[in-house]
PQR file of N, CA, C, O and H, with PARSE charges and radii, in Angstrom:
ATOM      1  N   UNK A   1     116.180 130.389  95.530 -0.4000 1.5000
ATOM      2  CA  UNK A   1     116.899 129.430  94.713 -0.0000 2.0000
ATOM      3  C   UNK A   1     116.800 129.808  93.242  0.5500 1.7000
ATOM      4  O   UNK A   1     117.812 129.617  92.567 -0.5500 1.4000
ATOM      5  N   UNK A   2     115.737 130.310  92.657 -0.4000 1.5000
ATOM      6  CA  UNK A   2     115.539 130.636  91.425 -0.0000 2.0000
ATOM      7  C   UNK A   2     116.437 131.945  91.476  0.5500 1.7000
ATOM      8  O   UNK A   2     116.666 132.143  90.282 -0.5500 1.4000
ATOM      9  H   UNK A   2     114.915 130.466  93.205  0.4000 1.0000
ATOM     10  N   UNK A   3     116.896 132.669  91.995 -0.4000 1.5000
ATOM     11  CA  UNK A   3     117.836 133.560  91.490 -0.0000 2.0000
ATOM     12  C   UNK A   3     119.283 133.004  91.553  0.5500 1.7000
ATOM     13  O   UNK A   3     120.032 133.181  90.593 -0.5500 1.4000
ATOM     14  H   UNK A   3     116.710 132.508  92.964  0.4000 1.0000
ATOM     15  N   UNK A   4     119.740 132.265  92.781 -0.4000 1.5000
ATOM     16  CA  UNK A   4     120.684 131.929  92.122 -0.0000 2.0000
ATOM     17  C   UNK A   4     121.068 131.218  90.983  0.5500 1.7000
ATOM     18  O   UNK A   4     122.223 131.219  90.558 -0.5500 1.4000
ATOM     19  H   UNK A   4     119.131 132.121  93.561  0.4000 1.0000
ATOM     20  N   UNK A   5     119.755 130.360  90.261 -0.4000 1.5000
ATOM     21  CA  UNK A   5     119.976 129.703  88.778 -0.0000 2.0000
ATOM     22  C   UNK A   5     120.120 130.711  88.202  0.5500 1.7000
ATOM     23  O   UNK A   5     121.139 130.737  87.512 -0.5500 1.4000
ATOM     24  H   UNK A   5     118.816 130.360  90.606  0.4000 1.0000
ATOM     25  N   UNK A   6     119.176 132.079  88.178 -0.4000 1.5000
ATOM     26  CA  UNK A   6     119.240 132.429  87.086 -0.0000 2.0000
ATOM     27  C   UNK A   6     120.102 133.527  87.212  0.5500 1.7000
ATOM     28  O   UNK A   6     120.016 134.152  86.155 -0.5500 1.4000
ATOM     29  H   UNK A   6     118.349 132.058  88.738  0.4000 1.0000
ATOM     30  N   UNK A   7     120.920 134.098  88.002 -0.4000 1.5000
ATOM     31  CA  UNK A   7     122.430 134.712  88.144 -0.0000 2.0000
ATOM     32  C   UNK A   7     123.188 133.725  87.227  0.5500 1.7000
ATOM     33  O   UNK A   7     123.580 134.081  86.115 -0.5500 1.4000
ATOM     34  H   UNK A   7     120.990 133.590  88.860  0.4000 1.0000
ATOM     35  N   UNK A   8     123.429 132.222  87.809 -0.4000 1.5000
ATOM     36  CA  UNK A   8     124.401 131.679  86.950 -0.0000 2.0000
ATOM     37  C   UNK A   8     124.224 131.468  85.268  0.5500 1.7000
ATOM     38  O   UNK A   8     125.031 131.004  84.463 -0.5500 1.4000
ATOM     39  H   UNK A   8     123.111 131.933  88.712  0.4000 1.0000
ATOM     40  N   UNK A   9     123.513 131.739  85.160 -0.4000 1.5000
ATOM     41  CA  UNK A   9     122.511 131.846  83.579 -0.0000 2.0000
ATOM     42  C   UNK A   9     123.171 132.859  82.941  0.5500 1.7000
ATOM     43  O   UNK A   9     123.876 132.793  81.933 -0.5500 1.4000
ATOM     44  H   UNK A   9     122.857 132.115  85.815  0.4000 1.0000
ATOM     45  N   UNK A  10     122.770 134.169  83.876 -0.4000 1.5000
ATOM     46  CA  UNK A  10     123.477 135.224  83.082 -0.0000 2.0000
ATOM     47  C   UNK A  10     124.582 135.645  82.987  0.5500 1.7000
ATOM     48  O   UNK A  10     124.749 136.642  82.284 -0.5500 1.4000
ATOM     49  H   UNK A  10     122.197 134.223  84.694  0.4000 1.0000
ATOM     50  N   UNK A  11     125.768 135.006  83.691 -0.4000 1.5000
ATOM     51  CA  UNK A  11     126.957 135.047  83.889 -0.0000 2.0000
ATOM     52  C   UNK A  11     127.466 135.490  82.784  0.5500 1.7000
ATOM     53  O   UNK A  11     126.751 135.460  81.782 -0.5500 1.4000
ATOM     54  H   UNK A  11     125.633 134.197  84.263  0.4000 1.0000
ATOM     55  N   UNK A  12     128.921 136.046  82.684 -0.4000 1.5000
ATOM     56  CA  UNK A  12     129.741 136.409  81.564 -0.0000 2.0000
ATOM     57  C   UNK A  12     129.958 135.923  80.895  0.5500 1.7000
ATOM     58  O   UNK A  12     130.002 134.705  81.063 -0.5500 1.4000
ATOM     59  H   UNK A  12     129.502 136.070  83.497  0.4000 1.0000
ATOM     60  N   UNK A  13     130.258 136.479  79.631 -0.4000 1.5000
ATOM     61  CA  UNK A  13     130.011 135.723  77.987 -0.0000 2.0000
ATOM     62  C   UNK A  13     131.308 135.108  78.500  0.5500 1.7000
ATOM     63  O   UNK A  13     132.001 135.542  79.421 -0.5500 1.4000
ATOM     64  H   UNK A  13     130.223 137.469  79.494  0.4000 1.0000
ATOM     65  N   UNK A  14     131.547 133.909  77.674 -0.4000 1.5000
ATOM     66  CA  UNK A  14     133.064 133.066  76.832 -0.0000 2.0000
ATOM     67  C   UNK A  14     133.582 134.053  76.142  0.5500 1.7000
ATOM     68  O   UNK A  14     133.163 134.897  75.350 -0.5500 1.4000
ATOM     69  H   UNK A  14     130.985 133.556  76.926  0.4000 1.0000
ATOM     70  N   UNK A  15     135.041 133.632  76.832 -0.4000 1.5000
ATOM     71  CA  UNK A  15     136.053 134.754  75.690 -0.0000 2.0000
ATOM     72  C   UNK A  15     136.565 134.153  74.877  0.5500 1.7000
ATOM     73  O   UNK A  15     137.022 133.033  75.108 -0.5500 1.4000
ATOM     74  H   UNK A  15     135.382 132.947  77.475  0.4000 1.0000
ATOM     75  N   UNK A  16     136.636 134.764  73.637 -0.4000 1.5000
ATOM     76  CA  UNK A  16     136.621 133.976  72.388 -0.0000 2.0000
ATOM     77  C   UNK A  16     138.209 135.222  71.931  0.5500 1.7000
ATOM     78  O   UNK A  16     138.219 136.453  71.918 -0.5500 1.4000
ATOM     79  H   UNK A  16     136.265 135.674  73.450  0.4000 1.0000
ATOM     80  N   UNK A  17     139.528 134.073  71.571 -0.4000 1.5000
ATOM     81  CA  UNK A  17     140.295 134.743  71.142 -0.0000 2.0000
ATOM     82  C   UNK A  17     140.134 135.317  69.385  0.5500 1.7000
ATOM     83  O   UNK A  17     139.541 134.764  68.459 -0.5500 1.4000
ATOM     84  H   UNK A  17     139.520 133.073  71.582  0.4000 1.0000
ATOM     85  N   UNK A  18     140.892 136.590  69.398 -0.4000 1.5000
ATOM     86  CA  UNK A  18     141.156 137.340  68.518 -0.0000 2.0000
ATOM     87  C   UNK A  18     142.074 137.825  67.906  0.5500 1.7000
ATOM     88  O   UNK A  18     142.603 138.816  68.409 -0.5500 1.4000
ATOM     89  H   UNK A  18     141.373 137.040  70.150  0.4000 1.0000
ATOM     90  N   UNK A  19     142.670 137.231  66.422 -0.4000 1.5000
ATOM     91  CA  UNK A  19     143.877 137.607  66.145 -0.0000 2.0000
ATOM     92  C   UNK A  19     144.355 139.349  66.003  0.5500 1.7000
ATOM     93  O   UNK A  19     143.496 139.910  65.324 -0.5500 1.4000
ATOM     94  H   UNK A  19     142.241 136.425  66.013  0.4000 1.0000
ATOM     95  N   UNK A  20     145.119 140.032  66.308 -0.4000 1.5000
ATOM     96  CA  UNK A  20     144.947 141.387  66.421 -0.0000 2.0000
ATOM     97  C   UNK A  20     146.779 141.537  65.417  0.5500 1.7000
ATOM     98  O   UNK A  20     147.349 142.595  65.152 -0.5500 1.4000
ATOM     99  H   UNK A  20     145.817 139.577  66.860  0.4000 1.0000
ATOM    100  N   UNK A  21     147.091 140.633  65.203 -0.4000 1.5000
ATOM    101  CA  UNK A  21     148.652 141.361  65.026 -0.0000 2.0000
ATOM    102  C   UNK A  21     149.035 139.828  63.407  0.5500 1.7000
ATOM    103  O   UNK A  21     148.787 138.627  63.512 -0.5500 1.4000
ATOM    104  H   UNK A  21     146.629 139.774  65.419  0.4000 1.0000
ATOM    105  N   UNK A  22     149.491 140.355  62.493 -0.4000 1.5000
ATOM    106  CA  UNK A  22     149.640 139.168  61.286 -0.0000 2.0000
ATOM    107  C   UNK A  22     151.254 139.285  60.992  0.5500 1.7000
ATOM    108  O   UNK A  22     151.482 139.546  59.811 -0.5500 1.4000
ATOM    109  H   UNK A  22     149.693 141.330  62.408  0.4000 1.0000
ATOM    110  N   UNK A  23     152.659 139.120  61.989 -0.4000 1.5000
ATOM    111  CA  UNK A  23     153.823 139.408  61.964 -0.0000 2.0000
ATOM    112  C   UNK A  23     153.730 137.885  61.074  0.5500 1.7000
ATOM    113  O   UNK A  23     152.908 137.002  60.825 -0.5500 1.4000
ATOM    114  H   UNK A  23     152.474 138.908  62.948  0.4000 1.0000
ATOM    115  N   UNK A  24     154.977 138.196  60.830 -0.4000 1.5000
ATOM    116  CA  UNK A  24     155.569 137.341  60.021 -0.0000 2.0000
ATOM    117  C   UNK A  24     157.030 136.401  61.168  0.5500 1.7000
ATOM    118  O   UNK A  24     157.897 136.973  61.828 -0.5500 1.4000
ATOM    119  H   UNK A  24     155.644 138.913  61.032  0.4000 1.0000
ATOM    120  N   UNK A  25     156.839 135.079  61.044 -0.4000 1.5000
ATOM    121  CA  UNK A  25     158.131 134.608  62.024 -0.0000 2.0000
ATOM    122  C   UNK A  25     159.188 135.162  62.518  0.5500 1.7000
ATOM    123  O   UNK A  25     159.606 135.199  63.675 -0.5500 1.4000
ATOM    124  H   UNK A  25     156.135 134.614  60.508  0.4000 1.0000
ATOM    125  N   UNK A  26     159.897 135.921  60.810 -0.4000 1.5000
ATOM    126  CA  UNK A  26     161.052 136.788  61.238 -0.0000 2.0000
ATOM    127  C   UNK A  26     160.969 138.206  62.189  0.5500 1.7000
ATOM    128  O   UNK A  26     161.857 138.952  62.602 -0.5500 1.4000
ATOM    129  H   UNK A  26     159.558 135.891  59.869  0.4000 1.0000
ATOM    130  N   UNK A  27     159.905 138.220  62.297 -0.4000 1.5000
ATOM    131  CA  UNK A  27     159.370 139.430  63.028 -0.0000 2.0000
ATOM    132  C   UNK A  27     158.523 139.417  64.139  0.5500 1.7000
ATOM    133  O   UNK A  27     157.697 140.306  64.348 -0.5500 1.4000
ATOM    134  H   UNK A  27     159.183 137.614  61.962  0.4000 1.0000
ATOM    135  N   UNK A  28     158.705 138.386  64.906 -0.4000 1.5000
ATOM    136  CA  UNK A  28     157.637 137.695  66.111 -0.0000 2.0000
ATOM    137  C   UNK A  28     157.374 139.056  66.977  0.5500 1.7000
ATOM    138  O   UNK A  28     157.971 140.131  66.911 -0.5500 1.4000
ATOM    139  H   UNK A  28     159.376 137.664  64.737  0.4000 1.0000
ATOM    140  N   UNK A  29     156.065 138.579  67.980 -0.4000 1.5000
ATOM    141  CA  UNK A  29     156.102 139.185  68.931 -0.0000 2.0000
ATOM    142  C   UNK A  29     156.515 139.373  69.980  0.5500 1.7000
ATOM    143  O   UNK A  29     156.660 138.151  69.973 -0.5500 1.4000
ATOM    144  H   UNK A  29     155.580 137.707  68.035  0.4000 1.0000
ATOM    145  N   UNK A  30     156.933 139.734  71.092 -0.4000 1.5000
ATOM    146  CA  UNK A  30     157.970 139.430  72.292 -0.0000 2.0000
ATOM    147  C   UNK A  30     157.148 140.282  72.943  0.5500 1.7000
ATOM    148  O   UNK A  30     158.041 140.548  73.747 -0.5500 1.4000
ATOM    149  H   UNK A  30     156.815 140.727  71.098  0.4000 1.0000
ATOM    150  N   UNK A  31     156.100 141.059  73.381 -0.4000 1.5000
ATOM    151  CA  UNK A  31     155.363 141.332  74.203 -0.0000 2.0000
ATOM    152  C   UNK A  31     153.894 141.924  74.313  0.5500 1.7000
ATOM    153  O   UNK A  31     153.430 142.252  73.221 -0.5500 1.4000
ATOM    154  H   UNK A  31     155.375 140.843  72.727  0.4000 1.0000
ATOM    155  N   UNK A  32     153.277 142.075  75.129 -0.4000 1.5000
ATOM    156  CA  UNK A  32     151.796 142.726  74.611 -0.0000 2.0000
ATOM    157  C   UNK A  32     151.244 143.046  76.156  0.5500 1.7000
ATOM    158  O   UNK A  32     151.823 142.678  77.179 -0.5500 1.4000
ATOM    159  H   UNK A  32     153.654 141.808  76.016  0.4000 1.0000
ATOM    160  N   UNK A  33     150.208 143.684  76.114 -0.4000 1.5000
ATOM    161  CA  UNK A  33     149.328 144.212  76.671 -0.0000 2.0000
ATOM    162  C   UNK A  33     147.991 144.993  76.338  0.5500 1.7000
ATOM    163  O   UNK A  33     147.929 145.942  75.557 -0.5500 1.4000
ATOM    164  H   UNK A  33     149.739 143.983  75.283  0.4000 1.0000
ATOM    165  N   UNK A  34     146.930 144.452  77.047 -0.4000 1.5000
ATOM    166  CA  UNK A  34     145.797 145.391  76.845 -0.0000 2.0000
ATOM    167  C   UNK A  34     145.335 146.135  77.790  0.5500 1.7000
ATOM    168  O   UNK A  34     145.286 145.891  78.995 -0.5500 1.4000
ATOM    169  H   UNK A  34     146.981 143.681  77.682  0.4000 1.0000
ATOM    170  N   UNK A  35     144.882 147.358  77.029 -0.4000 1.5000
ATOM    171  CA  UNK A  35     144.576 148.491  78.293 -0.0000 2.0000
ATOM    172  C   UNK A  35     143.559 148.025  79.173  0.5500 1.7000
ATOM    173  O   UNK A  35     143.107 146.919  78.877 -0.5500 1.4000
ATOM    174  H   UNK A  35     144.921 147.557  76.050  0.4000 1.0000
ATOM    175  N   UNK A  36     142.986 148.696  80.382 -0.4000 1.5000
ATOM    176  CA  UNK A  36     142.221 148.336  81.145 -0.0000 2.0000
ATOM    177  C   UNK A  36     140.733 148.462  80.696  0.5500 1.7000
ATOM    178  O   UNK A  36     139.872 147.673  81.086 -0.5500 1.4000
ATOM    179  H   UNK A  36     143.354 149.594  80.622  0.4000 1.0000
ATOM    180  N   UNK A  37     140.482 149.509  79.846 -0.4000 1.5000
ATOM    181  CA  UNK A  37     138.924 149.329  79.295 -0.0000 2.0000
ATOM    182  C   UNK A  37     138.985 148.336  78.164  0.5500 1.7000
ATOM    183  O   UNK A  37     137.868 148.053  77.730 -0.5500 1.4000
ATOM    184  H   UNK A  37     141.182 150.149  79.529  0.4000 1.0000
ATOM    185  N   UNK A  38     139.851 147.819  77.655 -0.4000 1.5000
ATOM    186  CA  UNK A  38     140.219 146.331  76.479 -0.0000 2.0000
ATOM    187  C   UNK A  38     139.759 147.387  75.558  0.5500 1.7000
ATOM    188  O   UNK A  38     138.709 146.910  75.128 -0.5500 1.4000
ATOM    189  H   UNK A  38     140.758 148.049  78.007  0.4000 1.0000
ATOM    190  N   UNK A  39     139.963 148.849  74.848 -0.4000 1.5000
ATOM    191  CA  UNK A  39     140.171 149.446  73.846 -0.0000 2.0000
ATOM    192  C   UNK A  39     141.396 149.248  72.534  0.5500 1.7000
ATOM    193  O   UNK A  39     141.382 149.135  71.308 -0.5500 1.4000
ATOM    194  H   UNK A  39     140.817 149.236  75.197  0.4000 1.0000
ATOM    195  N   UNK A  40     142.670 149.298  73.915 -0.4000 1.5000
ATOM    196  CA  UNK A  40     143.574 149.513  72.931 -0.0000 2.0000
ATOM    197  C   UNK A  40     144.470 148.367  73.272  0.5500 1.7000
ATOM    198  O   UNK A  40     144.213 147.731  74.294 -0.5500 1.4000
ATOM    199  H   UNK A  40     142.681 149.389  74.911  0.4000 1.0000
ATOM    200  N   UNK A  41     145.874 147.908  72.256 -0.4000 1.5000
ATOM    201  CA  UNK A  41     146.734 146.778  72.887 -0.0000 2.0000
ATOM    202  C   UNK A  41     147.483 147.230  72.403  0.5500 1.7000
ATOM    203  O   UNK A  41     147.369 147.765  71.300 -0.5500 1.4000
ATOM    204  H   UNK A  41     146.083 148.425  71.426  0.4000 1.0000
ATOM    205  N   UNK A  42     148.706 147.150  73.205 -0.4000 1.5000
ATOM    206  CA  UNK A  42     150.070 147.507  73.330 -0.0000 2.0000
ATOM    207  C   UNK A  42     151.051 146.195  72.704  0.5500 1.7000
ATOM    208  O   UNK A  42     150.648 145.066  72.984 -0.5500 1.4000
ATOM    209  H   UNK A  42     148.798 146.715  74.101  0.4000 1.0000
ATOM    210  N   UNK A  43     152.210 146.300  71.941 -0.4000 1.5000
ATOM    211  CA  UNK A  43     152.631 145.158  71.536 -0.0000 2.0000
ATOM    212  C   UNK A  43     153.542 145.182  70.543  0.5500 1.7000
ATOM    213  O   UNK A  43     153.284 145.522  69.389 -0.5500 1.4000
ATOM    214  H   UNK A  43     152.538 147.217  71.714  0.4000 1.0000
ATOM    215  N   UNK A  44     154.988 144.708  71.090 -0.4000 1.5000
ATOM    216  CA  UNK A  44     156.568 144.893  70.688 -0.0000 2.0000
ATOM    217  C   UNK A  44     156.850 144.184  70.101  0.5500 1.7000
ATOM    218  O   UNK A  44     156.666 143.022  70.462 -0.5500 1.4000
ATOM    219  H   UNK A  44     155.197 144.432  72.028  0.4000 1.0000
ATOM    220  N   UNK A  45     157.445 144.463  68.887 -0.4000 1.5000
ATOM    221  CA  UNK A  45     158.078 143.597  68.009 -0.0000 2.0000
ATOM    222  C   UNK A  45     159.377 144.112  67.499  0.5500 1.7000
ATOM    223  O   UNK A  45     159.606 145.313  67.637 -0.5500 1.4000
ATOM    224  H   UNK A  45     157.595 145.407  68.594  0.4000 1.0000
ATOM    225  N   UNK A  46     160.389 143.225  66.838 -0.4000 1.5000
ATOM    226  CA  UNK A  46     161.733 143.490  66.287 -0.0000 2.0000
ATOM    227  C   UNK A  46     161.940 144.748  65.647  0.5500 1.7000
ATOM    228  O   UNK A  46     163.033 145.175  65.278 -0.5500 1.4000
ATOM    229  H   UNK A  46     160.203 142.249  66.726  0.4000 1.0000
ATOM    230  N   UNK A  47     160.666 145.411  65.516 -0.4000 1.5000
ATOM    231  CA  UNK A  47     160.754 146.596  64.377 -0.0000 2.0000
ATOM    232  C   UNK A  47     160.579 147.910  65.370  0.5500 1.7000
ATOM    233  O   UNK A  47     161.089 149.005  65.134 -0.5500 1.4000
ATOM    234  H   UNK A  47     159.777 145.064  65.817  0.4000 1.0000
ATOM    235  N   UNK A  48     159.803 147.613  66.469 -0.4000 1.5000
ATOM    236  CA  UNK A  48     159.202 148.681  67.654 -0.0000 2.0000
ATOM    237  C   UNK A  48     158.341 148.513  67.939  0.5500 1.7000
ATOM    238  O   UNK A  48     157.731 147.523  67.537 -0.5500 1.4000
ATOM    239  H   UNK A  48     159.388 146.723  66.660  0.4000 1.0000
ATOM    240  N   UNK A  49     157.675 149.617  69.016 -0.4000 1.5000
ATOM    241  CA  UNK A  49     156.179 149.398  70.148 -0.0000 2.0000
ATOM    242  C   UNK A  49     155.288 149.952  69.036  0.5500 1.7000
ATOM    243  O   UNK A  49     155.568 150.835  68.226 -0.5500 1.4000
ATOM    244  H   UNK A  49     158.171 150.422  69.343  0.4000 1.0000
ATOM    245  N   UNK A  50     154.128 149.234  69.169 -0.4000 1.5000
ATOM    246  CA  UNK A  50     153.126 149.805  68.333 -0.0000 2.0000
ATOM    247  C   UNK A  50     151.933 149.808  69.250  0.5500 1.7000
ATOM    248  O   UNK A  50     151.909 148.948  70.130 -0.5500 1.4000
ATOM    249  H   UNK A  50     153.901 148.517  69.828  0.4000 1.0000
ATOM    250  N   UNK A  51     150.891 150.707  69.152 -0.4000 1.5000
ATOM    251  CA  UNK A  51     149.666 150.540  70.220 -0.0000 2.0000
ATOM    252  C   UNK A  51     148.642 150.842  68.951  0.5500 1.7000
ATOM    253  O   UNK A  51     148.735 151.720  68.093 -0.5500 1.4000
ATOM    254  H   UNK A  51     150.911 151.405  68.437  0.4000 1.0000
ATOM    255  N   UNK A  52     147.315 149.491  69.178 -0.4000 1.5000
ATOM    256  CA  UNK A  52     146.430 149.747  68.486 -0.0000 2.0000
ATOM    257  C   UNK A  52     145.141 149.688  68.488  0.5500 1.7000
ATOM    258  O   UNK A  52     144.717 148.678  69.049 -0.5500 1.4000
ATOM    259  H   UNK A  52     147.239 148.778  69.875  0.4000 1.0000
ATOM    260  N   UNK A  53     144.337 150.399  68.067 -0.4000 1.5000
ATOM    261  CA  UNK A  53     143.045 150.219  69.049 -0.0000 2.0000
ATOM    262  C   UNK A  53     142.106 148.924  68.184  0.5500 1.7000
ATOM    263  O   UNK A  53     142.047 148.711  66.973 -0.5500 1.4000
ATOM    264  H   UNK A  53     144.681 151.220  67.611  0.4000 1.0000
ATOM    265  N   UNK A  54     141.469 148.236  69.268 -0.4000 1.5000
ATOM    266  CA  UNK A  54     141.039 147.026  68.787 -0.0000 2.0000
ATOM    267  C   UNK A  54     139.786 146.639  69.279  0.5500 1.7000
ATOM    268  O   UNK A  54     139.251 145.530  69.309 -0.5500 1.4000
ATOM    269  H   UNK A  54     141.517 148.408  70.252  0.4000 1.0000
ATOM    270  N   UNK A  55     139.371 147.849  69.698 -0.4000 1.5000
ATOM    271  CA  UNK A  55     137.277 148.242  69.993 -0.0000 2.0000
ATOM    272  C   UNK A  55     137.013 148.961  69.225  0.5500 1.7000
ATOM    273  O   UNK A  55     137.850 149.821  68.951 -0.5500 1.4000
ATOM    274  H   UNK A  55     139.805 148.749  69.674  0.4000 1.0000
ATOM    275  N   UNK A  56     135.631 148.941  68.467 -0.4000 1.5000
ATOM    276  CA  UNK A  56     135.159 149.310  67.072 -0.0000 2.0000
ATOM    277  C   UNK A  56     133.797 149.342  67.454  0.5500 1.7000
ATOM    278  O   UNK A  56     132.929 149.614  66.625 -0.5500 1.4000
ATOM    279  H   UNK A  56     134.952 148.242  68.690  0.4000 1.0000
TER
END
């Protein structure tokens, strides 16, 4: 019993959002994606695709 408390203890952090992109209205976003290791994010706007890395 004491391991399953303390499994649920150590469970995965809270994901805490992160602004990654500062468009302006006239220039919204219309799509996104993040890669599978959450390095880089993919993400289309009125102007074109831009990919940027957002692990440091």
């Amino acid at each position: 019993m004491a391991w399953l408390v303390e499994r649920r203890a150590s469970g995965p952090g809270l994901l805490v959002p992160v602004q990654v992109t500062a468009n302006p209205v006239e220039d919204y976003v219309d799509g996104g994606a993040v890669s599978p290791d959450g390095k880089y994010i993919a993400y289309l706007d009125q102007t074109g695709l831009y990919v940027r890395t957002i692990a440091s």
